[in-house]
N, C-alpha and C positions, 0 to 999 in steps of 0.2 A: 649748598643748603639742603639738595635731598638727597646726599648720602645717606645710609642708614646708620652709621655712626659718627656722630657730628665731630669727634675729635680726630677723626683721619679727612673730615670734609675740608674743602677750602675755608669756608666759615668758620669753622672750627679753630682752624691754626688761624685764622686773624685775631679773635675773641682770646686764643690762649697767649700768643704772642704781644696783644697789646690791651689787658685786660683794665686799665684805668682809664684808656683812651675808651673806647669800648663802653665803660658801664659810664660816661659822661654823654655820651650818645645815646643810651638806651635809657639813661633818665631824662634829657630831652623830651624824646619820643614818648615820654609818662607825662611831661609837662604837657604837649602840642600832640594828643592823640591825632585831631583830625588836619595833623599838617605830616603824617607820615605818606612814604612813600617806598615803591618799589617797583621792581625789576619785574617781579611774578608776578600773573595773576594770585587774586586774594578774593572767594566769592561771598563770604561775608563780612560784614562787618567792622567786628573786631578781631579779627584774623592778623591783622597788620601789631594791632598791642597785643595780643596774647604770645606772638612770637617774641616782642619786648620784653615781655612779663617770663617766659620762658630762658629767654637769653640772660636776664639778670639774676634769675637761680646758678646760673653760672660764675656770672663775673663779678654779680652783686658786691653791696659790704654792707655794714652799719648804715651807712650816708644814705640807704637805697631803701630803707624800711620805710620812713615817712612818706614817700611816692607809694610804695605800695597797699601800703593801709589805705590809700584813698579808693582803693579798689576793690579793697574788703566786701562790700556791702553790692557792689553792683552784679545785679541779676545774668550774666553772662561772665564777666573774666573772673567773678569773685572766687572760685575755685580755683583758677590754675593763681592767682594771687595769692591767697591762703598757702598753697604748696610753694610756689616759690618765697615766701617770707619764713614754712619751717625750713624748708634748704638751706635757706641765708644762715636760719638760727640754729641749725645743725652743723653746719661748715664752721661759724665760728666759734661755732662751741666744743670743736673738734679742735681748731689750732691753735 
């Protein structure tokens, strides 16, 4: 998780290795923000969703927008949500 390049991380290679598995997970954890969990400390917050909200710029698809838009408007992950919904709409507007 804190490699500084998350695709040579262990994380990394799970999320590229089983990316549907993966983004059914990380919409989940958009569903049950405050039923996430981890391994790390986390000292604020939304630390625990914005790493979600991060992860699914990755592994996202179409299926992932409607979770994210509920995020739009909130005064904290609204930003890194806004960026991961153009990533999504970059990525598949690229393939």
């Amino acid at each position: 998780m804190f490699a500084q390049d998350i695709r040579t991380s262990a994380l990394g290679r799970i999320v590229d290795s089983f990316p549907g598995h993966i983004r059914t997970v990380l919409h989940h954890g958009l569903s049950a923000p405050d039923r996430l969990t981890s391994l790390f400390p986390h000292p604020q917050p939304d630390d625990r969703t914005a790493t979600v909200l991060r992860l699914l710029a990755r592994v996202g698809d179409q299926s992932s927008l409607h979770l994210l838009a509920l995020y739009r408007d909130h005064p904290v992950l609204g930003g890194t949500a806004a960026d991961t919904i153009r990533r999504l709409n970059n990525r598949t507007t690229e393939s």
